[in-house]
C-alpha positions as MATLAB code, in Angstrom:
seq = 'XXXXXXXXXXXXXXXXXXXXXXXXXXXXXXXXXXXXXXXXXXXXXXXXXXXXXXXXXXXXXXXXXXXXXXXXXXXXXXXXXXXXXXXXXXXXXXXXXXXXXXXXXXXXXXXXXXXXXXXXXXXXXXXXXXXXXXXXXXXXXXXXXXXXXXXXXXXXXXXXXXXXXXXXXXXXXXXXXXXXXXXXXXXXXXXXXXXXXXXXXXXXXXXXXXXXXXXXXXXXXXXXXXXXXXXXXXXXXXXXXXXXXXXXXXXXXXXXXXXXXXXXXXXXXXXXXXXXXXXXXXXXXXXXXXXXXXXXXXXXXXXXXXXXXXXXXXXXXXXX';
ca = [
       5.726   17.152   -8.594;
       6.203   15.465   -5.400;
       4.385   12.408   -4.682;
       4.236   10.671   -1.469;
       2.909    7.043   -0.096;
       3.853    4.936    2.717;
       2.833    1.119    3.506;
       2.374   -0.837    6.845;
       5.039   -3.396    7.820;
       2.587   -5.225    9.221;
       2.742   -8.817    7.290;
       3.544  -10.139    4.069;
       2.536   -8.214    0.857;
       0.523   -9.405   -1.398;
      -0.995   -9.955   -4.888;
      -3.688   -7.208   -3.834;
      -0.584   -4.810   -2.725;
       1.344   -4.657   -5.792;
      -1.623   -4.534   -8.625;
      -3.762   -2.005   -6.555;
      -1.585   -0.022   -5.384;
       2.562   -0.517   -5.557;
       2.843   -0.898   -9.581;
       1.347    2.351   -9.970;
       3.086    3.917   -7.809;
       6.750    3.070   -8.912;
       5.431    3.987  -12.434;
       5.069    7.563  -10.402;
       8.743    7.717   -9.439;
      10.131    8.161  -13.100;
       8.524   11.666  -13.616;
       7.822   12.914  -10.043;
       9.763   13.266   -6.832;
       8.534   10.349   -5.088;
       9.228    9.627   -0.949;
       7.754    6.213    0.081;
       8.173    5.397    3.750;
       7.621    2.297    5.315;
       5.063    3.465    8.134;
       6.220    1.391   11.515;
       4.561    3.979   14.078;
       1.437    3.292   12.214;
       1.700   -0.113   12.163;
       1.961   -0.225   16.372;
      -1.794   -0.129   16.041;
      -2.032   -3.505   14.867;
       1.676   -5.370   15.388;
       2.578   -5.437   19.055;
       5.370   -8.222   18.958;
       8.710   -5.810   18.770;
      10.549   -8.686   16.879;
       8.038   -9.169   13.898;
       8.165   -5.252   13.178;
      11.497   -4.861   13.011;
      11.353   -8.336   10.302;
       8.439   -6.606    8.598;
       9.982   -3.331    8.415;
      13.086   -5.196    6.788;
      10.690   -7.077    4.815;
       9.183   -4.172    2.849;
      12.312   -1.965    2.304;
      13.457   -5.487    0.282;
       9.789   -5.874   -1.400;
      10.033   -2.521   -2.743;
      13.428   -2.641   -4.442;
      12.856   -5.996   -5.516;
       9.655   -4.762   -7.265;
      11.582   -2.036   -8.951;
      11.756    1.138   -6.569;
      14.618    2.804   -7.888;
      16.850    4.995   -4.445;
      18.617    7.313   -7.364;
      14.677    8.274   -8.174;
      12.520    7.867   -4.778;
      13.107    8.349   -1.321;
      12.595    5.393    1.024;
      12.824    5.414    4.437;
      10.981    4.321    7.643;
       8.709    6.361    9.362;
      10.493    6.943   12.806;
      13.932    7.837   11.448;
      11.640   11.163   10.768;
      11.198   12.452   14.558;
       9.605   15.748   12.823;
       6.709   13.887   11.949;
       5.291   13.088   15.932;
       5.806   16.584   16.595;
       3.949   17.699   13.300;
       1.113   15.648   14.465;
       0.817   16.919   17.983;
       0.923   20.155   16.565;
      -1.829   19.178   13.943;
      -3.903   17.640   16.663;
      -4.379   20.765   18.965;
      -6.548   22.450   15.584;
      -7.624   19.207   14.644;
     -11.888   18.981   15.290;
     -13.134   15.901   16.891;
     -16.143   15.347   15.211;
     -13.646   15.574   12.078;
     -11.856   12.508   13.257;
     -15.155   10.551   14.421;
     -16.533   10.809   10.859;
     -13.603    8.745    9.411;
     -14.568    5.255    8.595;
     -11.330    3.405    8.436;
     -11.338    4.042   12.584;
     -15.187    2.036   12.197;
     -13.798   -0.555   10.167;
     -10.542   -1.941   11.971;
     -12.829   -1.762   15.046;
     -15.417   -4.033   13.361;
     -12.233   -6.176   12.058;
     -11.635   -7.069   15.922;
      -9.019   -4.415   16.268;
      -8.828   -3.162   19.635;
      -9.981    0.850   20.378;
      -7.369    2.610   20.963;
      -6.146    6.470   20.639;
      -3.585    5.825   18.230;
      -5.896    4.123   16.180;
      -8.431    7.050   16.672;
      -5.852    9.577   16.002;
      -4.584    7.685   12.931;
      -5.407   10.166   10.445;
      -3.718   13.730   12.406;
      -0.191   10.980   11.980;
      -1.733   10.627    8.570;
      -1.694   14.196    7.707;
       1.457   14.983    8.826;
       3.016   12.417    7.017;
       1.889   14.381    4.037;
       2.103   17.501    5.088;
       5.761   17.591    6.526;
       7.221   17.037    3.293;
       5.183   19.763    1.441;
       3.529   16.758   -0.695;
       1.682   17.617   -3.675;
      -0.105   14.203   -4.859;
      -1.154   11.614   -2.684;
      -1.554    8.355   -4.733;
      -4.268    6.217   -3.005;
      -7.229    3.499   -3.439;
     -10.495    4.777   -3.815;
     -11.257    3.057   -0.213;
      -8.237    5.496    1.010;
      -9.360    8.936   -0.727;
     -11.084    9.788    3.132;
      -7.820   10.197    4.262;
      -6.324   12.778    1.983;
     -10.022   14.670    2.304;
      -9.072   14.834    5.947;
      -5.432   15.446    5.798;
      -6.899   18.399    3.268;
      -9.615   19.232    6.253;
      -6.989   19.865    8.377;
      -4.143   21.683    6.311;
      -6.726   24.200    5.553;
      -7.416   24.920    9.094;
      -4.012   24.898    9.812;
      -2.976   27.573    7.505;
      -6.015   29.692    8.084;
      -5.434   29.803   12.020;
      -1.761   30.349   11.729;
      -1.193   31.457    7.889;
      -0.354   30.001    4.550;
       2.804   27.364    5.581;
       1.278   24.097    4.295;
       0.948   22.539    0.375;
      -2.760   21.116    0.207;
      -2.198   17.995   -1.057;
      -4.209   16.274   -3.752;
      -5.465   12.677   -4.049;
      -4.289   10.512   -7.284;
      -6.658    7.868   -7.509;
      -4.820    4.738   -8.662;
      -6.256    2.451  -11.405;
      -9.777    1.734  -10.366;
     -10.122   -1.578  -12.065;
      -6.920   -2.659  -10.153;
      -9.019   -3.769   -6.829;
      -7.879   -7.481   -6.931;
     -10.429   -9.776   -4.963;
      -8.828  -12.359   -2.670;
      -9.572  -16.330   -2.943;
     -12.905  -15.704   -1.408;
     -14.315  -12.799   -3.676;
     -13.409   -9.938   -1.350;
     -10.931   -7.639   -1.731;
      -7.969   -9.405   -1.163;
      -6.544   -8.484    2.377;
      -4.664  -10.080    5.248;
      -7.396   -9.074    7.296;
      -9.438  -11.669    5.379;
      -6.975  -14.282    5.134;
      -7.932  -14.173    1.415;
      -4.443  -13.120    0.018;
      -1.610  -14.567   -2.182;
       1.433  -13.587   -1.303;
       4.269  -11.504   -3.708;
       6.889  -13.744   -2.815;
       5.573  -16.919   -1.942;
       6.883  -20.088   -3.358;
       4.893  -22.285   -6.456;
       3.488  -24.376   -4.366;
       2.338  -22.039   -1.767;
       0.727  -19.892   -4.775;
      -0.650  -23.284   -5.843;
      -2.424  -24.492   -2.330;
      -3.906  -21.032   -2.358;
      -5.130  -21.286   -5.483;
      -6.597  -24.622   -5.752;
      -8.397  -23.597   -2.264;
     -10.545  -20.774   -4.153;
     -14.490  -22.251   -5.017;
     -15.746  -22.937   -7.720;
     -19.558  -23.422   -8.930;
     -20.617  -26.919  -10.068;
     -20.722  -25.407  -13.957;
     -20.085  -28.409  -16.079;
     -16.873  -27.924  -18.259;
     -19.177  -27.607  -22.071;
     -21.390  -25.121  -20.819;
     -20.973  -21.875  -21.292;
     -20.149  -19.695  -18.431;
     -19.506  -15.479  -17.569;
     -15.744  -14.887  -16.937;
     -16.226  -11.681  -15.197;
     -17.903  -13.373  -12.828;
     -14.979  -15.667  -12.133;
     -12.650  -14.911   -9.635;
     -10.032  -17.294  -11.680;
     -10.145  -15.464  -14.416;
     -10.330  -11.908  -12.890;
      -6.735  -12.949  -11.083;
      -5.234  -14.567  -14.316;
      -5.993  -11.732  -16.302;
      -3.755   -9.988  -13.527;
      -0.771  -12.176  -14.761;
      -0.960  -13.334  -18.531;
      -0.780  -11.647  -21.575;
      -3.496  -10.570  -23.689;
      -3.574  -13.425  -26.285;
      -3.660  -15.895  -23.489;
      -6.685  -13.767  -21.678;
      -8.585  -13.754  -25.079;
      -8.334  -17.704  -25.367;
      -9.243  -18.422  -22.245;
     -12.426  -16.294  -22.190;
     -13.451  -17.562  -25.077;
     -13.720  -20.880  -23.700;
     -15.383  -19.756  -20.983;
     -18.246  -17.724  -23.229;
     -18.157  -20.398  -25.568;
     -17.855  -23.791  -23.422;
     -14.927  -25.963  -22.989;
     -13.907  -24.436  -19.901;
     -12.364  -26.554  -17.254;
     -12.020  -25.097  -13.796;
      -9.292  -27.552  -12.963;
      -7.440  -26.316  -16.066;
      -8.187  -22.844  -15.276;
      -6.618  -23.183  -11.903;
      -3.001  -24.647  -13.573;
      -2.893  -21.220  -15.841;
      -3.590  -19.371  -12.887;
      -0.695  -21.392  -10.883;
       2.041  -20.961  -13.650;
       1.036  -17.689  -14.950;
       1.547  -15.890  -11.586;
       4.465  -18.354  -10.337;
       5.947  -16.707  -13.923;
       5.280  -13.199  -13.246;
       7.027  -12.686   -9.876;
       9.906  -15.226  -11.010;
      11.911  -12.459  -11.755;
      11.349  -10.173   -8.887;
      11.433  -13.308   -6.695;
      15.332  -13.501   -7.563;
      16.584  -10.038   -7.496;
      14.742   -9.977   -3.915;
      17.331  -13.055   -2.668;
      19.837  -10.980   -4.419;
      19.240   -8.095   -1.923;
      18.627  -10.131    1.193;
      22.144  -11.322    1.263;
      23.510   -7.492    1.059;
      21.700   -6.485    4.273;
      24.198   -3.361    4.654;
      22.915   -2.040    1.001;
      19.230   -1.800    2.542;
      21.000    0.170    5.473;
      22.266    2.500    3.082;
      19.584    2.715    1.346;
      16.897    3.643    3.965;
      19.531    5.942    5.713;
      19.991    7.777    2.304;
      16.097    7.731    1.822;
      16.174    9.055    5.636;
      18.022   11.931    5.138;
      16.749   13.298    2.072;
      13.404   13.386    3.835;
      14.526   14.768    7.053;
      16.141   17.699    5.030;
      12.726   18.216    3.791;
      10.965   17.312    6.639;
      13.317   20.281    9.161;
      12.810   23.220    7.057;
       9.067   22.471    7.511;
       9.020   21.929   11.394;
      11.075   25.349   11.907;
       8.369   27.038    9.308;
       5.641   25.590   11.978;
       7.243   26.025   15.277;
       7.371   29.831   13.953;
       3.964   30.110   12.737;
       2.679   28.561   15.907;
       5.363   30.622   18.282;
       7.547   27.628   19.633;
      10.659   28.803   17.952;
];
């Protein structure tokens, strides 16, 4: 089956990143034909210093192989090395309905986020859908907060192919684990938006000034208190292994609990978790012409893909 996801380069990733959404999807790439593309036209909504992109664009391609995304089984590549996709989306957006577009709610929320209106950020979701579409996707693995999008890119396939005939795939959603939404040090969902996040790579004692910044009630340590209404324990359970995550909740249903303690387990057990992915990403920073190759390689695969569905269009449409 082939699977398809693409991620801003818009700042560092974080905790919230990986265990909502990135883990699950590299799992994806062992039985599936997976393209992941690092989505820098998208991100000129939000990043407007040309210097930063270019470092977060960098930064991601190494985040993902670091984490484990394997080029021999999924495609990675940036956005814009696929010129295909802009003219997909023009296409798209001449059968695309307006009130379709002023319905979607993640144009609502990056407004109320400070974000300022603009009609790339409006139009978001036709570049959306022909992200998917161009590559004849089959699953779309998103968040439940994301599952709008493939509904629209769905929306708009449908009228696609009954104006002009049956050339597009209509894609279908994957929700990713649902009990994966991580909250961030102040009980939201972790995003940079929020300044609530810790980062993937960040060194111990970054993770541990974020960590020790996170509130706590005033609980003393003997009594008893709920751990699923902890957002220390919701995070370590994130990291350790199970034995660990039974003792620990049973001091906190029990008493015995100490916050301060809890914070230390919390510090080491996620400082020991990305340990290993923290050193194969310095590994791949100092071979800066293998991440060339690789998003080339990613690149061309999906422009092969990506052509024979643009001619398909341009034919259906009568721009050959």
């Amino acid at each position: 089956m082939r699977i398809l996801s693409g991620i801003q380069p818009s700042g560092k990733l974080h905790v919230g990143n990986y265990f909502g959404a990135i883990k699950q999807y590299l799992k994806l790439q062992e039985e599936n034909e997976a393209f992941y593309f690092i989505a820098d036209y998208h991100a000129l909504t939000s990043v407007k210093d040309a210097d930063k992109l270019r470092k977060y664009v960098e930064d991601v391609a190494l985040d993902y192989l670091a984490l484990g995304l394997d080029p021999e089984k999924a495609a990675l590549f940036r956005q814009s090395d696929i010129p295909e996709v802009q003219e997909l989306a023009w296409i798209l957006s001449t059968i695309t309905p307006m009130g379709l577009l002023e319905r979607c709610h993640s144009y609502k929320d990056k407004i109320s986020q400070g974000i300022t209106p603009s009609h790339g950020l409006f139009a978001y979701p036709v570049l959306m859908a022909a992200d998917i579409l161009i590559y004849k996707s089959e699953m779309v693995p998103v968040g439940k907060d994301q599952k709008q999008h493939v509904e629209v890119t769905r929306d708009i396939a449908q009228k696609f192919n009954n104006t002009y005939g049956e050339i597009f795939v209509i894609p279908n959603e994957h929700i990713v684990d649902s009990t994966a939404v991580v909250p961030g040090l102040d009980g939201k969902k972790m995003s940079k938006t929020y300044n609530n996040i810790i980062e993937i790579f960040a060194e111990k004692e970054d993770i541990q000034k974020a960590v020790m910044s996170i509130v706590t009630d005033s609980k003393p340590v003997k009594e008893p208190k709920d751990p699923e209404k902890c957002i220390l324990f919701t995070l370590y359970k994130l990291f350790a292994v199970e034995k660990d995550i039974k003792y620990v909740e049973s001091l906190y249903r029990d008493g015995g609990l100490s916050y301060k303690d809890m914070k230390g387990w919390l510090i080491e057990a996620a400082s020991h978790y990305f340990f290993p992915f923290k050193l194969k990403r310095k590994e791949l920073a100092e071979d800066k012409q293998y991440i060339k190759e690789v998003l080339e390689a990613g690149a061309e695969k999906a422009r092969k893909a990506a052509s024979q569905t643009i001619k398909e269009v341009r034919l259906a449409v009568g721009i050959d």
